[in-house]
C-alpha positions in Angstrom: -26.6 12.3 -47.8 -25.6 10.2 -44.8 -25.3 6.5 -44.1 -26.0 5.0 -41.1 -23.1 2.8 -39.4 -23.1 -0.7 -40.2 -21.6 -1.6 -36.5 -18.4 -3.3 -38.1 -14.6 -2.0 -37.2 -11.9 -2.1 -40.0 -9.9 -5.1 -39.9 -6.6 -4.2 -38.3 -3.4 -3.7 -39.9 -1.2 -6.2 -39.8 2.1 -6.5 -38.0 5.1 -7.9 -39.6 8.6 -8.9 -37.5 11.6 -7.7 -38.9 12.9 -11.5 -39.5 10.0 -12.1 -41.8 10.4 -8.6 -43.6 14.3 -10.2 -43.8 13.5 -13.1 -45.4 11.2 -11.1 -47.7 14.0 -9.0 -48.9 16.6 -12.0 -48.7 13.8 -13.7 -51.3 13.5 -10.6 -53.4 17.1 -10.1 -53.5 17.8 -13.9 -54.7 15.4 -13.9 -57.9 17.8 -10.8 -58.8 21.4 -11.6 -60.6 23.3 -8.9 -58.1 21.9 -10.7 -55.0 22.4 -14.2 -56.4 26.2 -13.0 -56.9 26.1 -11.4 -53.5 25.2 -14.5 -52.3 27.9 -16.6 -54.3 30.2 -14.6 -52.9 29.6 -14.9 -49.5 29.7 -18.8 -49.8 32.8 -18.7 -51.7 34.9 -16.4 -48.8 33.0 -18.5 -46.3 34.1 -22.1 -47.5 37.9 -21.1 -48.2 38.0 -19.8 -44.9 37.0 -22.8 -43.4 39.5 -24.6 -45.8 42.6 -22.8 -44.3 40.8 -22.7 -40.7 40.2 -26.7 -41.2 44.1 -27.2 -42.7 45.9 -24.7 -40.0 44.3 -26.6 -37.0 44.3 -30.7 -38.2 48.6 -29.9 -39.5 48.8 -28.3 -36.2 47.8 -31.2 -34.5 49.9 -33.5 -36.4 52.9 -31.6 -36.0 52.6 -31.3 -32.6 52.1 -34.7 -32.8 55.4 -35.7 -34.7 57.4 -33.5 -32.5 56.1 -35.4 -29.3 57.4 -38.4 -31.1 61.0 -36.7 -31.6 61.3 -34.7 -28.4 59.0 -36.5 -25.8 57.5 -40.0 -26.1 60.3 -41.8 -27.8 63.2 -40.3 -25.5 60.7 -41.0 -22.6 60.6 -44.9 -24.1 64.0 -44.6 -24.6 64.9 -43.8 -20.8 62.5 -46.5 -19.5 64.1 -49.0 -21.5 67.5 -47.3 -19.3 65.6 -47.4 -16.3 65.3 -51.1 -16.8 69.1 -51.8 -18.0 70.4 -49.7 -15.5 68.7 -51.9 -12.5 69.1 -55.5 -14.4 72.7 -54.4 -14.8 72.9 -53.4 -11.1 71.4 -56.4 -10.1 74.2 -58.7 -11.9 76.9 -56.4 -10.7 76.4 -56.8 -7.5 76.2 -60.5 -8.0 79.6 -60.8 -9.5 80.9 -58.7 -7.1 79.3 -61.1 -4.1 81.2 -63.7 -6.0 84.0 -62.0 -5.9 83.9 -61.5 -1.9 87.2 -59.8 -0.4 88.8 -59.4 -4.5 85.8 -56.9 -5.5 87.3 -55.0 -7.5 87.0 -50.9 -7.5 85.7 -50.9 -11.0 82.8 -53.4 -9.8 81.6 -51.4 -7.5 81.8 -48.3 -9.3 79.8 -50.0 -11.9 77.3 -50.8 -9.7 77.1 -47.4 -8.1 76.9 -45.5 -11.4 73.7 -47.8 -12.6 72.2 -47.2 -9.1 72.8 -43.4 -9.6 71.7 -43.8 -13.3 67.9 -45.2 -12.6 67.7 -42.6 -10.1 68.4 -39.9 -12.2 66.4 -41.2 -15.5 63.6 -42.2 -12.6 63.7 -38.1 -11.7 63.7 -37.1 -15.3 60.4 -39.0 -16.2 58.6 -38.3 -13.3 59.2 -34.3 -14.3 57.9 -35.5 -17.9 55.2 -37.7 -17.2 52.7 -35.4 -16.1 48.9 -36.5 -16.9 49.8 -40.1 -17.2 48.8 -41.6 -13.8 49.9 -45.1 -14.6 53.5 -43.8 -15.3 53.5 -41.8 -12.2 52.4 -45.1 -10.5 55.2 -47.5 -11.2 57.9 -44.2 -10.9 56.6 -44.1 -7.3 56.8 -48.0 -6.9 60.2 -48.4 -8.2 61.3 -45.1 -6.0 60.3 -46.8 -3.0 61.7 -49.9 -3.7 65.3 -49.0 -4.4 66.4 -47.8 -1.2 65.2 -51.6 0.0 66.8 -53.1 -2.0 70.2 -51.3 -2.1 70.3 -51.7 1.6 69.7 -55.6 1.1 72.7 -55.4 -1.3 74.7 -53.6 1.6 74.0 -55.8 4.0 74.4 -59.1 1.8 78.0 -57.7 1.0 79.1 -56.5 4.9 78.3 -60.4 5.5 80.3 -61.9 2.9 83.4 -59.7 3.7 83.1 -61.3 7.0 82.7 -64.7 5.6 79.1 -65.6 7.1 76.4 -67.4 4.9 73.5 -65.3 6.0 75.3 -62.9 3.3 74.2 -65.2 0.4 70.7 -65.1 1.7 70.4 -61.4 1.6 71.6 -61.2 -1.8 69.0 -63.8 -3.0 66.7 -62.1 -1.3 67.6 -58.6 -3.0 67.6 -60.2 -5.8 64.0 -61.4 -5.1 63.0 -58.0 -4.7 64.3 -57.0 -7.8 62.9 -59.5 -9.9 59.8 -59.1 -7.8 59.0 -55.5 -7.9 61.6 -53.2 -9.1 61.9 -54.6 -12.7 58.3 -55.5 -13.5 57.7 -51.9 -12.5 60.2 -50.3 -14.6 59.0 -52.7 -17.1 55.1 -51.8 -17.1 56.7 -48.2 -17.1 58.4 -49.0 -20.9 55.1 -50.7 -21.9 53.3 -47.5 -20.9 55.8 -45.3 -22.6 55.7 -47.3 -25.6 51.9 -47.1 -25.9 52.6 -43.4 -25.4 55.0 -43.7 -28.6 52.7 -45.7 -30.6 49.6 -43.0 -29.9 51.7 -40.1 -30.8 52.5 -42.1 -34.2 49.0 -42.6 -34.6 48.1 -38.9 -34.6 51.1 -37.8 -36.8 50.3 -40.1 -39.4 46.2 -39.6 -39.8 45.2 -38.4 -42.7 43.5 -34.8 -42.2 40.6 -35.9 -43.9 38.4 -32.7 -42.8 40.9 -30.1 -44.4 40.5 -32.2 -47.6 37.1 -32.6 -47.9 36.9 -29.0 -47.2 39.4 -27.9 -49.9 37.8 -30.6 -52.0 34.3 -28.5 -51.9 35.8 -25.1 -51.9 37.7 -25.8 -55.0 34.6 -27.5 -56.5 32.0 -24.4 -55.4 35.3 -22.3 -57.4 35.0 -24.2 -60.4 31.1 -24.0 -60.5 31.1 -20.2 -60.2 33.7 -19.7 -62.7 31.6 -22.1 -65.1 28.3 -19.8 -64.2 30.2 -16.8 -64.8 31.6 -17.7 -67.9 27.9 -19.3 -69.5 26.2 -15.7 -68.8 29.0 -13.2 -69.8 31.3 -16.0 -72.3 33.9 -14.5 -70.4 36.7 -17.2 -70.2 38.4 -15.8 -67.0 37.3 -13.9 -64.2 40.2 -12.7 -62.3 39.7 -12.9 -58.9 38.1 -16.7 -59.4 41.0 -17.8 -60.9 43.1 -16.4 -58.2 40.9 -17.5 -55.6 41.1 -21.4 -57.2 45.0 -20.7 -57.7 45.4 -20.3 -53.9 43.1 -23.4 -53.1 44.8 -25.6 -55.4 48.3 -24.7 -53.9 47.0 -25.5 -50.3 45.2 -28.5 -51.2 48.2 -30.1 -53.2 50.4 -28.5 -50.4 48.7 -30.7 -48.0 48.2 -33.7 -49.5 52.0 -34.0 -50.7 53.7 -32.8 -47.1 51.5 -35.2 -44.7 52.4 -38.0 -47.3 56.0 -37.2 -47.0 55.8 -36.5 -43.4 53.8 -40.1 -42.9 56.9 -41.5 -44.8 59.6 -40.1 -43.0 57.3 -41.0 -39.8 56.8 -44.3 -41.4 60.6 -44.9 -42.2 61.0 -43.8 -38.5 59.3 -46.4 -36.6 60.1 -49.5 -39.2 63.8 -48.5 -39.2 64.5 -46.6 -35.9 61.4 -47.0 -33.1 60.9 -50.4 -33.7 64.8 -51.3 -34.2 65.6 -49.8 -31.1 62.4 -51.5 -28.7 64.0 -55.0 -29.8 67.3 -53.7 -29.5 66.2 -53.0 -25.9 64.8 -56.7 -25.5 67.4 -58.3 -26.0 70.2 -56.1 -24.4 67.8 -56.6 -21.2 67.5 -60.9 -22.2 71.6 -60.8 -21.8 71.2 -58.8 -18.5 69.1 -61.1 -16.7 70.8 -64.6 -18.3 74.0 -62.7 -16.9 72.5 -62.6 -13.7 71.3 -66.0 -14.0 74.6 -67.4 -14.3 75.8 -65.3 -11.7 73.1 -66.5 -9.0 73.8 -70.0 -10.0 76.9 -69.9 -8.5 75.7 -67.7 -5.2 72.5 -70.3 -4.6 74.6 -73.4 -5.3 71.5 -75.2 -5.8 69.4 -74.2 -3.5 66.7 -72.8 -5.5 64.8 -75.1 -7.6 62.3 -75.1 -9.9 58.9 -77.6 -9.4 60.6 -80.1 -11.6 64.3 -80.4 -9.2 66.2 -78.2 -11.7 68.3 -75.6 -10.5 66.1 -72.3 -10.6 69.0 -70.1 -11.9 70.1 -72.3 -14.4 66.8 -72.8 -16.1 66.9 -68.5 -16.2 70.0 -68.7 -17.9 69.1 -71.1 -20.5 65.6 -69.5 -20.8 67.2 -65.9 -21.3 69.7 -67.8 -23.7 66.9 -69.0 -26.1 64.9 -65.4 -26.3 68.1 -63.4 -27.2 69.3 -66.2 -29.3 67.6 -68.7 -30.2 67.7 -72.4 -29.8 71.8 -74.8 -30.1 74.2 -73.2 -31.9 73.8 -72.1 -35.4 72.4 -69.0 -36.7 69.9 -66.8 -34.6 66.3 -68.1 -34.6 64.0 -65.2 -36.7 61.7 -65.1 -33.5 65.1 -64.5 -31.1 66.0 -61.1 -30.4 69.1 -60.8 -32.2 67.0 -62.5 -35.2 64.6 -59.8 -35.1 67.0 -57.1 -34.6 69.4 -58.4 -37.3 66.0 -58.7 -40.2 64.9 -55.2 -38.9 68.3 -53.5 -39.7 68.5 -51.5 -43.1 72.0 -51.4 -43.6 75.7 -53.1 -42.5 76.3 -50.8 -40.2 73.0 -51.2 -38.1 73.2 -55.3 -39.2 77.5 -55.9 -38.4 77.5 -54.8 -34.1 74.3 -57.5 -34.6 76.1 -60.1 -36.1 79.2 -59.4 -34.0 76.6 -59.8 -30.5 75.4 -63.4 -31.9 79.2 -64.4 -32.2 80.2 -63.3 -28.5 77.3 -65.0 -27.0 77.8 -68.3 -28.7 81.1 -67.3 -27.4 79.8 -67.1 -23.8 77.5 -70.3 -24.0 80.9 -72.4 -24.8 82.5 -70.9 -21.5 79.1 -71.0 -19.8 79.3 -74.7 -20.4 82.5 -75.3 -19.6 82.0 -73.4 -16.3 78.8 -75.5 -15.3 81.1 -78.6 -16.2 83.8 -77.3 -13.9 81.0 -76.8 -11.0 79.4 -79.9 -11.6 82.4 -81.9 -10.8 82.8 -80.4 -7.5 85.7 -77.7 -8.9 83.7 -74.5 -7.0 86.7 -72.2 -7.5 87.7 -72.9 -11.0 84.0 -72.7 -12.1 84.0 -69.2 -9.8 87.0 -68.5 -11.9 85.5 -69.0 -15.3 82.6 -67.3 -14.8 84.1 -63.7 -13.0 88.0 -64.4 -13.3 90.9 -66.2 -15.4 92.0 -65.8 -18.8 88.3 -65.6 -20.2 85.7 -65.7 -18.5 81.6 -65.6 -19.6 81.6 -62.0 -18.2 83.8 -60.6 -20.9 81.7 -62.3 -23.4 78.6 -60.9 -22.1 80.5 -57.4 -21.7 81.2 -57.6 -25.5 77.6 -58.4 -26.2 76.3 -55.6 -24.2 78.8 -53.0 -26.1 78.1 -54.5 -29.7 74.2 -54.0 -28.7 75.2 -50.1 -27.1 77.0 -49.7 -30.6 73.4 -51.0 -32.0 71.2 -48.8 -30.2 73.3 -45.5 -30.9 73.2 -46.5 -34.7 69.3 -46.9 -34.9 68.8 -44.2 -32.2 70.6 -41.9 -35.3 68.3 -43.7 -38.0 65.2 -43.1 -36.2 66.1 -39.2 -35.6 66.6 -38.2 -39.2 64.2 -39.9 -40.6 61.9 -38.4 -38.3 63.0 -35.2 -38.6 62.7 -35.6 -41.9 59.1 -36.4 -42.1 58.0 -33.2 -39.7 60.0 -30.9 -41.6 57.5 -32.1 -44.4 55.0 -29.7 -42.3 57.1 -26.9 -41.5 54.8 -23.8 -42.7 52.1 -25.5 -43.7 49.4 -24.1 -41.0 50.7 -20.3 -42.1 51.0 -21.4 -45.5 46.9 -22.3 -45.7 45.8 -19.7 -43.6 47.8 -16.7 -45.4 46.4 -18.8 -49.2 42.9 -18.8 -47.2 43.2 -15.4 -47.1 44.0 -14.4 -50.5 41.6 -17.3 -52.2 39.0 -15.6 -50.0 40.0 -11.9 -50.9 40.3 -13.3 -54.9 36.2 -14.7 -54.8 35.1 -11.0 -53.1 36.6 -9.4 -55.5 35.7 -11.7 -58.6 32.4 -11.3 -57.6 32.5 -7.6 -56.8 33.5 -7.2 -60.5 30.6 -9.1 -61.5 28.4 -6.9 -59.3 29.7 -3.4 -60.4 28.2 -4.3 -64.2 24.9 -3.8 -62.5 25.0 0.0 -61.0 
């Protein structure tokens, strides 16, 4: 029997992509126990991976961070703060020795020479260590091409007075101008940007690696979730390789936690006891420099400088410099002054006593400094000259003693801030193997756990 043809073609087969015969399978496999445990397990390794990935890189980053605080940005503060001293310091020296004409002494100009040589050299040293920070490479190159002005204004202020002409006094003022003018508000903007430097690297030693710990946070809590699974379908209280795998993660995540807290103290302790000692420390070594030159200058203008209300300009530096190291008449340091400050930052009596000492010797020097402008005031030129760079005691041993009790200062919370720094990156030492190495086994312990689970099946 035959049948005619109806004139309609089979539908055609049709054609399925191997991603959607994947999911298929992925679909099948998950409404089985062996793929849902396949599948537990490869979220497991993945997320205590990431856990020691996450840990290794943030407690990188902060270590990095704490040792650019030790071995970079504080030193680099440190030697601006130099920079500036060294050319303040110049600066007066080769006042005093201006005032001291033909009886210079050898050790004056020595001085003066080795503060000259030292800016040069700290001025060559952050230039090498400043690379990438284009505002500390600009003031560098300002204050490099303004020293060799003003040292030749210095030379030529001093060949004038040897030979007893006025025009010498001019040219020092003048030098002194440039000083004030360009050279130390350089080196000054470069301490501001080193110190910003200092405070950013602080910043990023200190943050909290919040990423690692929410990571370890979930991986640990994915842990305890397939441990509970495990443990409602085969009342089995321990599976192995979990509880290895939770060990590890535990141990990284308390590891963490309790070394960037210590480290964030010791970093902490670092820059209330130490950084911070030492920048007002700085202040107020460079507030005696530049009332010392002041006083100096007073004598070299003789009242030829004024300020807009008749008073002599030098004068009014002095007592202005005065008030900011140490406050206001004569009894104890003002808190705001810089010996106030420095003396309620220090920790201890040896950090507090070359403080207390400083206040003593300038009070010292403000009684001489007085006695000096009394002297000058009543026409007696070469007894004030006397009292301020000569005689029995002059201001400039008073101010000597204040800049070595401040040195004494410095070196004491220079100490402070370098063991309790070290002490607070030491906290971090090994932790970024430590987690990856723990990642490793935590991830091996879950592959394993699970693989025990799985081998009940074949």
């Amino acid at each position: 029997m035959s049948y005619a043809p109806t004139g309609k073609a089979p539908p055609p087969a049709v054609r399925r992509t191997a991603w959607a015969e994947g999911a298929e399978r992925l679909r099948a496999a998950a409404t089985t126990e062996p793929g849902r445990l396949r599948a537990i397990g490869a979220v497991l390794a993945a997320l205590v991976v990431a856990f020691g990935a996450v840990t290794a890189w943030q407690v990188s980053e902060r270590a990095a961070a704490a040792r650019d605080v030790v071995e970079h940005s504080q030193p680099l503060s440190a030697d601006a703060a130099d920079i500036y001293r060294s050319l303040a310091d110049a600066d007066t020296t080769a006042t005093s020795g201006f005032l001291a004409g033909a009886k210079e002494t050898r050790a004056t100009r020595e001085r003066y020479e080795a503060d000259i040589a030292r800016a040069s050299e700290l001025l060559a040293s952050a230039a090498a260590n400043s690379t990438g920070s284009g505002a500390a490479s600009r003031r560098i190159a300002r204050i490099n091409s303004e020293l060799p002005r003003y040292t030749g204004l210095v030379e030529t202020a001093r060949a004038n007075n040897r030979q007893g002409l006025p025009l010498g006094g001019a040219y020092l003022r003048y030098a002194n101008e440039r000083m004030r003018g360009h050279l130390l508000p350089a080196a000054r903007e470069l301490y501001v940007t080193e110190t910003d430097r200092l405070n950013e690297d602080y910043a990023d030693a200190k943050s909290w690696p919040w990423a690692a710990l929410g990571t370890g946070v979930l991986a640990l809590a994915a842990l305890i979730w397939a441990q509970r699974r495990d443990y409602r379908r085969t009342h089995r209280v321990f599976n192995r390789g979990l509880l290895a795998a939770t060990t590890a993660s535990v141990v990284v995540l308390l590891w963490l936690a309790t070394g960037h807290a210590v480290a964030r103290s010791g970093l902490a302790d670092s820059y209330e006891h130490g950084a911070k000692s030492l920048r007002v420390l700085n202040e107020a070594r460079i507030d005696s420099l530049q009332a010392r030159g002041d006083e100096n200058l007073t004598l070299v203008a003789r009242g030829a400088v004024l300020t807009a209300d008749q008073q002599d300009f030098y004068e009014a530096g002095y007592r202005a410099g005065m008030k900011k190291l140490a406050g206001p008449g004569r009894g104890p340091a003002a808190v705001e002054s810089g010996l106030g400050r420095a003396l309620a930052l220090a920790d201890d009596e040896a950090g507090r006593r070359p403080v207390r000492t400083a206040l003593l010797h300038v009070r010292e020097w403000q009684s001489r400094h007085r006695a000096a402008r009394a002297a000058d005031d009543a026409g007696d030129y070469e007894r004030a000259l006397a009292m301020v760079i000569g005689g029995e005691r002059p201001t400039g041993a008073s101010f000597d003693r204040v800049d070595a009790e401040l040195r004494e200062a410095l070196v004491h919370e220079q100490r402070e801030f370098r063991r309790a720094a070290d002490d607070g990156r030491a906290a971090l030492d090994g932790l970024s193997i430590g987690a990856a190495v723990l990642a490793v086994i935590a991830a091996t312990g879950a592959v394993l756990g699970i693989g025990r689970r799985l081998a009940e099946y074949r």
